[in-house]
ZADO-1210 file (C-alpha; in nm, 4 decimals, padded with zeros to 6 digits):
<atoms>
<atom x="00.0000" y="00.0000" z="00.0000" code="UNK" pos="1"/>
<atom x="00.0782" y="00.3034" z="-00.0912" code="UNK" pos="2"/>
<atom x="00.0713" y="00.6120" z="00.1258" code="UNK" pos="3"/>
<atom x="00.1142" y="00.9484" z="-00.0031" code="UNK" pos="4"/>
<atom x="00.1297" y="01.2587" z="00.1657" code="UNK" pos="5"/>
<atom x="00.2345" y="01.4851" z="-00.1042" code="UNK" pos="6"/>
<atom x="00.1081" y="01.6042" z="-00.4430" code="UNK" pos="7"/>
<atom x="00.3277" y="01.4290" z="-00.6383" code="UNK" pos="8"/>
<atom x="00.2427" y="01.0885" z="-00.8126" code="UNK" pos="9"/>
<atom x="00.3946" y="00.8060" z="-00.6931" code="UNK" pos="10"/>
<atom x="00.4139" y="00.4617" z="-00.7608" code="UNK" pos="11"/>
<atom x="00.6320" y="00.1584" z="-00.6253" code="UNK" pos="12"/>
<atom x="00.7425" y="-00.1812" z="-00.8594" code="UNK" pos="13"/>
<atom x="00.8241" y="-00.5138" z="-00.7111" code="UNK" pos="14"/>
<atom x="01.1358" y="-00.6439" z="-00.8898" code="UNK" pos="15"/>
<atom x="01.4228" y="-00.8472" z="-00.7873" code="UNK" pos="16"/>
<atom x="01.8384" y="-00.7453" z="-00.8659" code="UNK" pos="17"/>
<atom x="02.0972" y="-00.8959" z="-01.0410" code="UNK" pos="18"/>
<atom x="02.1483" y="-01.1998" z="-00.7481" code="UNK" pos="19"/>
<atom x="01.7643" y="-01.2332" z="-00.7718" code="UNK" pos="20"/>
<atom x="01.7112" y="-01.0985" z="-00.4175" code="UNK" pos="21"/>
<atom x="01.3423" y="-00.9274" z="-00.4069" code="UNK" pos="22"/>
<atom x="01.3734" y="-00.5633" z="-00.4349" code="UNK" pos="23"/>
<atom x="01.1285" y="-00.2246" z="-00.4313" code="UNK" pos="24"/>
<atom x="01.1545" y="00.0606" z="-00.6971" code="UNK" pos="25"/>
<atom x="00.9523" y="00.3942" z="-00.5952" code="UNK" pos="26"/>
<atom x="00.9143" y="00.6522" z="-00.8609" code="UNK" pos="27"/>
<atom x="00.7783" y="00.9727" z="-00.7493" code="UNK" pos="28"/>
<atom x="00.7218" y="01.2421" z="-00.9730" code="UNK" pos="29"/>
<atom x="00.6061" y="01.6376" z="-01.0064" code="UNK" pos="30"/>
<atom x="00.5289" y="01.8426" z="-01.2723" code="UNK" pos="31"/>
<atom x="00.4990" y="02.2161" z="-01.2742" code="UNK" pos="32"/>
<atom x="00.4376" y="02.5266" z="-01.4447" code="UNK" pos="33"/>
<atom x="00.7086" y="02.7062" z="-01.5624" code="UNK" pos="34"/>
<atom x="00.6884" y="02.9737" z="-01.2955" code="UNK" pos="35"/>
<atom x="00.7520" y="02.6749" z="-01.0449" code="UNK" pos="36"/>
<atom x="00.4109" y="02.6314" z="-00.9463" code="UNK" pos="37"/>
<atom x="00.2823" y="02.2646" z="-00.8509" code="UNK" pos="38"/>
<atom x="00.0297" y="02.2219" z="-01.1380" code="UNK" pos="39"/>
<atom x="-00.3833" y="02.1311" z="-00.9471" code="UNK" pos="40"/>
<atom x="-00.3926" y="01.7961" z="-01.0915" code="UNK" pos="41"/>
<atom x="-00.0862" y="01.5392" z="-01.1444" code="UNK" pos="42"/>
<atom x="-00.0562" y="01.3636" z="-01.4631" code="UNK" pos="43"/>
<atom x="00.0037" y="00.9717" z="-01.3551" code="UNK" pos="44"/>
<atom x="00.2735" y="00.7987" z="-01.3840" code="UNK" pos="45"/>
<atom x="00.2785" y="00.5937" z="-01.7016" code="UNK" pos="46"/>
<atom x="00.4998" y="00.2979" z="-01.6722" code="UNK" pos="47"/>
<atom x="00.5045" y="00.1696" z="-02.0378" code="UNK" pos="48"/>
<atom x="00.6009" y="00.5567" z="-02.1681" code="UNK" pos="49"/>
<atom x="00.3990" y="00.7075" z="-02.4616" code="UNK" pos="50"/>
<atom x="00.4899" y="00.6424" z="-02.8451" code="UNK" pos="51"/>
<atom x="00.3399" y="00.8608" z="-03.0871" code="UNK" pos="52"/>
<atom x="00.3957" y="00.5554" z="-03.3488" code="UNK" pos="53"/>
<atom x="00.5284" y="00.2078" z="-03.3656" code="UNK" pos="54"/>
<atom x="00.7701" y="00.1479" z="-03.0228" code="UNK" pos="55"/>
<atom x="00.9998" y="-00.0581" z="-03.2997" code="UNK" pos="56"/>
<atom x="01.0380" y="00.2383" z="-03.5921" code="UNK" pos="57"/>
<atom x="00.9520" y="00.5389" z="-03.3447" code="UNK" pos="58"/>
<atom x="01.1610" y="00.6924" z="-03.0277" code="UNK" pos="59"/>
<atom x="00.9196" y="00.7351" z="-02.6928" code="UNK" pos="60"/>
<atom x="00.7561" y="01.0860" z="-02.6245" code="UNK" pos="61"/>
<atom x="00.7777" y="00.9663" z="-02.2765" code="UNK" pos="62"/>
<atom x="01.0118" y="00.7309" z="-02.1782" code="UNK" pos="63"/>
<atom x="00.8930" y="00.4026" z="-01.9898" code="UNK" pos="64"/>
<atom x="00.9797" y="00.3764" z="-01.6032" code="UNK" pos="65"/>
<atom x="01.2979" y="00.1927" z="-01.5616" code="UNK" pos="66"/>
<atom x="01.3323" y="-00.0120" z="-01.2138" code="UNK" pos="67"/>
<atom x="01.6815" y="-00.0020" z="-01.1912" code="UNK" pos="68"/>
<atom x="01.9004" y="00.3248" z="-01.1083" code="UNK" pos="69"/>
<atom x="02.0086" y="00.5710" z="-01.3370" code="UNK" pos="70"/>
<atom x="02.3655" y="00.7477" z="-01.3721" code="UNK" pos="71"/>
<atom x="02.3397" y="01.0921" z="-01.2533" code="UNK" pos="72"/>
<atom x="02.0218" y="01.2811" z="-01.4545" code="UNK" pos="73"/>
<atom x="01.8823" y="01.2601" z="-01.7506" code="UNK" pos="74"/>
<atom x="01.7360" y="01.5962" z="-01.9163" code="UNK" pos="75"/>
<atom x="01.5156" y="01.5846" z="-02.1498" code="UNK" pos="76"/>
<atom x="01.3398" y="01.8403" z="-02.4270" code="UNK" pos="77"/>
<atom x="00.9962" y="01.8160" z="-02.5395" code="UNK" pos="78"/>
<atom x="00.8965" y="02.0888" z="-02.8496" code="UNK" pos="79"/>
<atom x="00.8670" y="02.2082" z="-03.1574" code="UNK" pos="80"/>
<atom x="01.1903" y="02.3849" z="-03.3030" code="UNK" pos="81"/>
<atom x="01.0911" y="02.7585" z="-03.4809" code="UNK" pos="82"/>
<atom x="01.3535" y="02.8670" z="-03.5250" code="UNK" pos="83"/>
<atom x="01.7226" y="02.7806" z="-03.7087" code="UNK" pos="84"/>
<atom x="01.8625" y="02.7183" z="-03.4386" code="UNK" pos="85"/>
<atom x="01.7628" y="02.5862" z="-03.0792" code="UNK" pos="86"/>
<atom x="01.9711" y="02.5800" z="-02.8064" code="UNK" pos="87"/>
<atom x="01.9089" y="02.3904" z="-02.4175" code="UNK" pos="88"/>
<atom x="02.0771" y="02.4614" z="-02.1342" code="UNK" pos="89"/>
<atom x="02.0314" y="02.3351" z="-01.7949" code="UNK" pos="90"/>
<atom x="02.3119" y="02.3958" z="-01.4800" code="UNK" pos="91"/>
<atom x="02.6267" y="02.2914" z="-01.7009" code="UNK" pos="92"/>
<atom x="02.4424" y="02.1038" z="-01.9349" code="UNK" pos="93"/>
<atom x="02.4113" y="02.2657" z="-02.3180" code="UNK" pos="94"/>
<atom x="02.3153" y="02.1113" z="-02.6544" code="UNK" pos="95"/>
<atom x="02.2184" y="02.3050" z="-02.9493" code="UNK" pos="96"/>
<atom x="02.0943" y="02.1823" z="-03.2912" code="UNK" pos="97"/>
<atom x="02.0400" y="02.3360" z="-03.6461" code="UNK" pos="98"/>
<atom x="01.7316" y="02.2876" z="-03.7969" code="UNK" pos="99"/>
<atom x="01.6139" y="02.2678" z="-04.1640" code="UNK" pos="100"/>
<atom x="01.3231" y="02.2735" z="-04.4101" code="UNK" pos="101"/>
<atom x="01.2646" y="02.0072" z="-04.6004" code="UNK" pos="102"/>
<atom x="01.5074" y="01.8941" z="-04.8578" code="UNK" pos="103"/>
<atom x="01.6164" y="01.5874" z="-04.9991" code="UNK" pos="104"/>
<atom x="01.9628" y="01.4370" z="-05.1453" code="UNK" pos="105"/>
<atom x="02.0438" y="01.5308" z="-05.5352" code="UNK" pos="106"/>
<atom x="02.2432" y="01.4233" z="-05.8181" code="UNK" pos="107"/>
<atom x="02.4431" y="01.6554" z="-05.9668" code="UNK" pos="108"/>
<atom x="02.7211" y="01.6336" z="-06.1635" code="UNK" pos="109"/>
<atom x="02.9504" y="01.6754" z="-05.9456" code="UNK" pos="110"/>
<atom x="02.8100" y="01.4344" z="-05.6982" code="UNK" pos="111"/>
<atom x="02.4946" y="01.4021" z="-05.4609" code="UNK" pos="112"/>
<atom x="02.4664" y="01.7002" z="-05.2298" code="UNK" pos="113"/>
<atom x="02.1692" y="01.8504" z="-05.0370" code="UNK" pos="114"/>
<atom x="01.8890" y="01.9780" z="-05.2795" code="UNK" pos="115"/>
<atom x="01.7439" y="02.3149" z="-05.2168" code="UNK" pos="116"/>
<atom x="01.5386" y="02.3894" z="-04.9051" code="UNK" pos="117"/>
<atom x="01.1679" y="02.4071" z="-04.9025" code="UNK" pos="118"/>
<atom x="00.9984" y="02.6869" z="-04.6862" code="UNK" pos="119"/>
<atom x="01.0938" y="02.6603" z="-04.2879" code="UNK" pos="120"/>
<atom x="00.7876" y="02.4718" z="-04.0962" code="UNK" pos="121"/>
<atom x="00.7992" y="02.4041" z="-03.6854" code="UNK" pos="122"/>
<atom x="01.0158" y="02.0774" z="-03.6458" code="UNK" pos="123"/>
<atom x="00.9448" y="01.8119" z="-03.3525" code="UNK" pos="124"/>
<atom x="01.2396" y="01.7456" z="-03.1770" code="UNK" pos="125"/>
<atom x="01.2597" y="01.3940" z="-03.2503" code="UNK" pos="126"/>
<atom x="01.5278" y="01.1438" z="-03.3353" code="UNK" pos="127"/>
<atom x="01.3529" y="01.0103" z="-03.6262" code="UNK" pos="128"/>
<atom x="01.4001" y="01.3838" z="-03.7971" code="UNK" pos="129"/>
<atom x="01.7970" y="01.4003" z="-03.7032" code="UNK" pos="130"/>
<atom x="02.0887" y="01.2332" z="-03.9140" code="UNK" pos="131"/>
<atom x="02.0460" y="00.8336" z="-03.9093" code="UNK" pos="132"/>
<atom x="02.0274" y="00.5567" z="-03.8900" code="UNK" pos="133"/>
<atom x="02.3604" y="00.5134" z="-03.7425" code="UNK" pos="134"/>
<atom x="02.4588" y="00.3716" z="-03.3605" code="UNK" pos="135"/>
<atom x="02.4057" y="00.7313" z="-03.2084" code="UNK" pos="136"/>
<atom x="02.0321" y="00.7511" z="-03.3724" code="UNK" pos="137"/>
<atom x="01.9033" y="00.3763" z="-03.5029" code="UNK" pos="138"/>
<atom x="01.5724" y="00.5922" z="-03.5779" code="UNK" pos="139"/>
<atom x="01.7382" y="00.8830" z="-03.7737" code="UNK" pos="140"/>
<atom x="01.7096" y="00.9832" z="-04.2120" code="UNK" pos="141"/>
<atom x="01.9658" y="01.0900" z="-04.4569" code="UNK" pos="142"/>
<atom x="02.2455" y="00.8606" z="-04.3890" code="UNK" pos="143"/>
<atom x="02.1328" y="00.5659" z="-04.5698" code="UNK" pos="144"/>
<atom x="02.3596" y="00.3443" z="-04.6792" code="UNK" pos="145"/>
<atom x="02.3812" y="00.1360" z="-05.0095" code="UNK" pos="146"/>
<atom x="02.3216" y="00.2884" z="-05.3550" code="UNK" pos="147"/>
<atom x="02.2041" y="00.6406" z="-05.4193" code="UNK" pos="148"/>
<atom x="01.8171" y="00.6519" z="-05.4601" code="UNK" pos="149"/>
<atom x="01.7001" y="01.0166" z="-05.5827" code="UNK" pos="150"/>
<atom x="01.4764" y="01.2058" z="-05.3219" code="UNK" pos="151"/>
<atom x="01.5972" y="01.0243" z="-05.0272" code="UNK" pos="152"/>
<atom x="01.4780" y="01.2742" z="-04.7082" code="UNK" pos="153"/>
<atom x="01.7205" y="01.4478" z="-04.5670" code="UNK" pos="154"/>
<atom x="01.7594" y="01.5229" z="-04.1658" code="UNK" pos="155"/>
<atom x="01.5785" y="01.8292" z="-04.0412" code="UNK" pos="156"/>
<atom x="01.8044" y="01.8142" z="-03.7081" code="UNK" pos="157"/>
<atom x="02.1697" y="01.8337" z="-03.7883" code="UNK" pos="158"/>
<atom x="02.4552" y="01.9110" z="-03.5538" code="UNK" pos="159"/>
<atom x="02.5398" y="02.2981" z="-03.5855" code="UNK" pos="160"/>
<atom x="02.8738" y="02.2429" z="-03.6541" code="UNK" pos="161"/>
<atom x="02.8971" y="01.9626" z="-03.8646" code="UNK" pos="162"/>
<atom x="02.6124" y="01.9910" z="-04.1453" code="UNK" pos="163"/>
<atom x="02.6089" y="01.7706" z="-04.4069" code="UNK" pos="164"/>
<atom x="02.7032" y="01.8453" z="-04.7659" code="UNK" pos="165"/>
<atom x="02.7569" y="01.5086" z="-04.9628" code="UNK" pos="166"/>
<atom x="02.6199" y="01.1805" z="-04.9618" code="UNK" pos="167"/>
<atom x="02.8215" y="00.8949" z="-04.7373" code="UNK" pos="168"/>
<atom x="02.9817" y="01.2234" z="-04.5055" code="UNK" pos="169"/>
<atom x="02.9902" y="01.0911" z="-04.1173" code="UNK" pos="170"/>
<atom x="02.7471" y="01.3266" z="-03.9781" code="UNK" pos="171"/>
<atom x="02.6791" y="01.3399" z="-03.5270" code="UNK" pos="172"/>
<atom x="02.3160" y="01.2197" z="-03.3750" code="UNK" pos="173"/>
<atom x="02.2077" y="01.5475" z="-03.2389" code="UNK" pos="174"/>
<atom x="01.8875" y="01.5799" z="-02.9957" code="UNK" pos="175"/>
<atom x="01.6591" y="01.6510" z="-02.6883" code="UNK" pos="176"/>
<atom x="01.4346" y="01.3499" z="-02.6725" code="UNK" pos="177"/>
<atom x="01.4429" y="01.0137" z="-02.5417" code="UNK" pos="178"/>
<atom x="01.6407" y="00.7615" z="-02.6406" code="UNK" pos="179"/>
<atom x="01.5940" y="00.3577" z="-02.5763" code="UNK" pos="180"/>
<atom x="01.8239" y="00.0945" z="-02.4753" code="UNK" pos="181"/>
<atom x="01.9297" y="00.0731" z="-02.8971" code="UNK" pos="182"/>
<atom x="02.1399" y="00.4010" z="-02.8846" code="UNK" pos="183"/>
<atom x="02.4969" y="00.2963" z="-02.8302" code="UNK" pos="184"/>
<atom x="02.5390" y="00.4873" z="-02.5318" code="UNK" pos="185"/>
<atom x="02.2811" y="00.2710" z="-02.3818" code="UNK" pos="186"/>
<atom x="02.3818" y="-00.0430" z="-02.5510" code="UNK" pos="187"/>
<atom x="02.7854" y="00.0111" z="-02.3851" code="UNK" pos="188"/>
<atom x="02.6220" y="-00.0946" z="-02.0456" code="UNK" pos="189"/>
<atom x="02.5480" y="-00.4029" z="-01.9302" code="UNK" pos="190"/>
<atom x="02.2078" y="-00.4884" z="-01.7847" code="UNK" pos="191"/>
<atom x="02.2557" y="-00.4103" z="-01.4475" code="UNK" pos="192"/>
<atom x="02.5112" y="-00.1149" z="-01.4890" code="UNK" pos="193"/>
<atom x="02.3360" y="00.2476" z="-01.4188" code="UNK" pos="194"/>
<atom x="02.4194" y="00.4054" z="-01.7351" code="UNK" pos="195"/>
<atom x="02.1417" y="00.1768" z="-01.9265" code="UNK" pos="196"/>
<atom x="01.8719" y="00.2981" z="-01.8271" code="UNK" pos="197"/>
<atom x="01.9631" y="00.6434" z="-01.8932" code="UNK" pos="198"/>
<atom x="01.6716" y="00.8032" z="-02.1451" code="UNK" pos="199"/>
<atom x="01.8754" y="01.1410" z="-02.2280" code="UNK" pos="200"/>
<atom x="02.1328" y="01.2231" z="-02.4850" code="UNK" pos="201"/>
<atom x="02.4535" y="01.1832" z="-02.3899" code="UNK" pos="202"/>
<atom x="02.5181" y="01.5595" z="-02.3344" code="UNK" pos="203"/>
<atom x="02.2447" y="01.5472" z="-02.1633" code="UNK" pos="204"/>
<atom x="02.2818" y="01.3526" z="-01.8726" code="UNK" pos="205"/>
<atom x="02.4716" y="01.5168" z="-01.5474" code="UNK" pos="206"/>
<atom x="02.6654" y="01.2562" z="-01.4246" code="UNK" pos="207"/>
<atom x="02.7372" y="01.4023" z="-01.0623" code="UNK" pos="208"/>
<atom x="02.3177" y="01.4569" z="-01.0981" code="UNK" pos="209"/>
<atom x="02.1030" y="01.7639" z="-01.0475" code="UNK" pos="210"/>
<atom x="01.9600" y="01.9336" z="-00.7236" code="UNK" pos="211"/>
<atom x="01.6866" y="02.0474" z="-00.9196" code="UNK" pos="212"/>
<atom x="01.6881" y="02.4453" z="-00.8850" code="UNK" pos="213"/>
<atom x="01.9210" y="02.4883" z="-01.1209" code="UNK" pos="214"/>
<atom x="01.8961" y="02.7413" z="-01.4268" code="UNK" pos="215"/>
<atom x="01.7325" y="02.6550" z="-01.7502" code="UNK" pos="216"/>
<atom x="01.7290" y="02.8544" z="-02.0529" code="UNK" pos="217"/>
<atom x="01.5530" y="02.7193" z="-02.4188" code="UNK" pos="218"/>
<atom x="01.5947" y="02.9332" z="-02.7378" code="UNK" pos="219"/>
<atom x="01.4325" y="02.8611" z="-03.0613" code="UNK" pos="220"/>
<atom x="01.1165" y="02.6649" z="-02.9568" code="UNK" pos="221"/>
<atom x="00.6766" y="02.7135" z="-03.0511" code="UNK" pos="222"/>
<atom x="00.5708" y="02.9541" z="-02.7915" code="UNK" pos="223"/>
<atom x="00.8731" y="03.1985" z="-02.7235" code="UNK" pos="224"/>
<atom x="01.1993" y="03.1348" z="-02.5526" code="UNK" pos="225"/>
<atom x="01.2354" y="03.0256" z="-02.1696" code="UNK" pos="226"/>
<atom x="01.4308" y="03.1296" z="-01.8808" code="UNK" pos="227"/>
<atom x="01.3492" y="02.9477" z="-01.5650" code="UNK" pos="228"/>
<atom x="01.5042" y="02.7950" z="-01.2782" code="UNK" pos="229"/>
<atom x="01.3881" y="02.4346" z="-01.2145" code="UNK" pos="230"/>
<atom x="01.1402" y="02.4468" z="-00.8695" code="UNK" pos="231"/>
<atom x="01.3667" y="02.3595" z="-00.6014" code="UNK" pos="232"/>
<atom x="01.1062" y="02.1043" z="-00.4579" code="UNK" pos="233"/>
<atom x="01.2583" y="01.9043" z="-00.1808" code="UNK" pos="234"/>
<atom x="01.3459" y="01.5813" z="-00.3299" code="UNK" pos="235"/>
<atom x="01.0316" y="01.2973" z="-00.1334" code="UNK" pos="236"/>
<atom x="01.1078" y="01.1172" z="00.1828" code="UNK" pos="237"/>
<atom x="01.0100" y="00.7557" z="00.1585" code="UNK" pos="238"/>
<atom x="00.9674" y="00.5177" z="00.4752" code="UNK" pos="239"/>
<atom x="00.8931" y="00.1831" z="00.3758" code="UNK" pos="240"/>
<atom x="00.6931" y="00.0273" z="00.6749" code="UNK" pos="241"/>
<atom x="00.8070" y="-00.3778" z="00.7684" code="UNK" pos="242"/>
<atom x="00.8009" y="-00.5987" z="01.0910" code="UNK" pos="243"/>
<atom x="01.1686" y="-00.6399" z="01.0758" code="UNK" pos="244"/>
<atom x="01.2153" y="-00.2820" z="01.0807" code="UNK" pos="245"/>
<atom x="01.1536" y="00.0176" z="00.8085" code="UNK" pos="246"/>
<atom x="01.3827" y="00.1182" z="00.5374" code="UNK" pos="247"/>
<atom x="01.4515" y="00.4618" z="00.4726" code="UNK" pos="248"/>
<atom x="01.6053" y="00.4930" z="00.1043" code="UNK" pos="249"/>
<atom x="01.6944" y="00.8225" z="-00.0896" code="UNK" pos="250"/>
<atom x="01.5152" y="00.8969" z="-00.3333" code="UNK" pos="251"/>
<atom x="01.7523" y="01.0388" z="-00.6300" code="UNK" pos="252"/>
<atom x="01.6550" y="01.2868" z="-00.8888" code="UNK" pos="253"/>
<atom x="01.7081" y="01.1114" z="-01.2142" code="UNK" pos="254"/>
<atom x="01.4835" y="01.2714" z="-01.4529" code="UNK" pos="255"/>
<atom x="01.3947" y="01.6342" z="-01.5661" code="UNK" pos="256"/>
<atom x="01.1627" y="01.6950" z="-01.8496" code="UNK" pos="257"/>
<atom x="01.0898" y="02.0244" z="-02.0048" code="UNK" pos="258"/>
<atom x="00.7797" y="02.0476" z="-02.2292" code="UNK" pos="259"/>
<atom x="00.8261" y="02.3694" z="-02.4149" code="UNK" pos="260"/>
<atom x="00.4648" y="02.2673" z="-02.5880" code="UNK" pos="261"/>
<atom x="00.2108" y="02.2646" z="-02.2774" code="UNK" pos="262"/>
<atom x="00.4833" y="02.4963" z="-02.0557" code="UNK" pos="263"/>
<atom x="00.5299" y="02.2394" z="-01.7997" code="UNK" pos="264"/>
<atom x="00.8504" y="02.0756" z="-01.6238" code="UNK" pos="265"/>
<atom x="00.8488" y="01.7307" z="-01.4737" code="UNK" pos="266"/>
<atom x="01.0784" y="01.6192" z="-01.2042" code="UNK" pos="267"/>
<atom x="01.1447" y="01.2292" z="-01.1687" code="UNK" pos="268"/>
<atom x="01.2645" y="01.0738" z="-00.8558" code="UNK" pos="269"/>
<atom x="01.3748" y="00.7344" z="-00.7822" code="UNK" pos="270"/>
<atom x="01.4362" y="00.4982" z="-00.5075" code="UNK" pos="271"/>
<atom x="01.5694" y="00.1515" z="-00.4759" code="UNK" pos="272"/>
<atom x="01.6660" y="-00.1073" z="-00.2489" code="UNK" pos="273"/>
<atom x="01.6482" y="-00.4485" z="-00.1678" code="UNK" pos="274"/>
<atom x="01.3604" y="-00.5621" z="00.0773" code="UNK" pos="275"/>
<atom x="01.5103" y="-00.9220" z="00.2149" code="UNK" pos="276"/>
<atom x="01.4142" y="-01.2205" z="00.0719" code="UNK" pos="277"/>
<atom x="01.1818" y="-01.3057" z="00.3971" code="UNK" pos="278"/>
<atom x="01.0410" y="-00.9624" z="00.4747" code="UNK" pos="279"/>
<atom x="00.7284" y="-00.7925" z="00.3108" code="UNK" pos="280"/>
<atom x="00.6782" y="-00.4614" z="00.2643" code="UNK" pos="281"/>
<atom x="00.3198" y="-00.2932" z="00.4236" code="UNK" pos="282"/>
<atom x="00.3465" y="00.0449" z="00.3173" code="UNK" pos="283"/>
<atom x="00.5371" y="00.2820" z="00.1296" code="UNK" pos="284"/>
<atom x="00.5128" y="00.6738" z="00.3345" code="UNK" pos="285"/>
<atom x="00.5783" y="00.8920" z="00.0574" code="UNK" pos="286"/>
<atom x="00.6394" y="01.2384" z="00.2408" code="UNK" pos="287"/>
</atoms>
């Protein structure tokens, strides 16, 4: 049972570790206004994450819960780019990425290059519109290898400083969404290693982890730039309730989550620990 005394949502996940010994997972999370502000009603927590298209051709709006703990935290970027260029930045954290109209490759005579650029339209921020497929970005366009085939798409997200301008060039994975364990920064952890369940970019995850007031600033995005601090909430304090006496893990903030669309910012928390293999938990005090 579950007993919360805040307004965040909360939820806890029986699982067991890498020796097999039971173990509890609590996520707690809060999302806010921009200005900081607790918003009246909290979304829930949706374990299996939210895909806008097929989970095996599409990267995760909202990444699914992972039980096990993360390295450091992961920031993430929900929006729609309106600009050339958008920029993130969060404590020491900072990622930009050029954006582009629509364009495809070209044959010319001197080889394929870009073809000219259709009108600028609001870009989602998602992997499947940045240079791919490649290990950085299984999801991405433009890069495809094998023969030439005329009016292949060409990426709409492309690393500011490394654009592409012929067909086969190398070209960086740049963006601000989710990732899943397929990205090779994932994929160079093992199973029970911390860094594989990390959701964010690589330049987006803090490795020494946030406190959660620190300064964000997003340029380039639908609805005018922000400047914002995250909300300084003080992280939950969890008491989980047993006859052989309660355990009182930290809970870590592991995810942040800026959605420049609705104006919102959600802070993820996480706690873990094993439970002994002969004890049961009776409640989980979320305060």
């Amino acid at each position: 049972m579950i007993d919360n005394r805040t307004r965040y949502a909360c939820t806890c996940l029986g699982v067991a570790d890498q020796d097999g010994e039971p173990a509890l997972c609590v996520v707690v999370e809060a999302t806010c206004t921009c200005d900081g502000r607790l918003v009246e009603v909290q979304p829930e927590i949706v374990l299996d994450g939210v895909w806008e298209g097929d989970p095996a051709t599409t990267a995760p709006l909202l990444p699914p819960v992972v039980t096990q703990p993360k390295r450091g935290t992961d920031v993430l970027l929900t929006a729609h780019g309106t600009a050339p260029l958008v920029e993130l930045r969060c404590g020491s954290l900072h990622q930009r990425a050029r954006l582009h109209g629509p364009r495809t490759w070209v044959r010319r005579w001197y080889g394929v290059r870009p073809g000219p650029e259709a009108a600028f339209v609001p870009v989602s921020l998602r992997w499947e519109l940045a240079s791919g497929p490649q290990p950085t970005n299984p999801l991405g366009c433009g890069l495809a290898g094998g023969a030439f085939v005329e009016g292949t798409a060409m990426p709409a997200i492309e690393h500011p400083d490394q654009p592409l301008r012929r067909w086969g060039q190398p070209a960086p994975a740049v963006g601000f969404a989710a990732t899943t364990p397929a990205w090779a920064h994932r994929r160079a952890f093992g199973t029970w290693e911390p860094g594989q369940g990390n959701a964010a970019a690589p330049e987006l995850i803090a490795a020494d982890g946030l406190r959660g007031d620190e300064a964000v600033q997003v340029r380039g995005i639908a609805g005018g730039d922000l400047d914002l601090r995250l909300p300084g909430l003080a992280p939950p304090r969890l008491t989980l309730a047993r006859r052989c006496g309660d355990l009182r893990p930290e809970a870590q903030l592991d995810t942040v989550l800026i959605d420049g669309d609705a104006r919102h910012m959600r802070l993820t928390w996480r706690a873990w620990c094993r439970v002994g293999e002969w004890s049961s938990v009776e409640t989980v005090l979320v305060q």
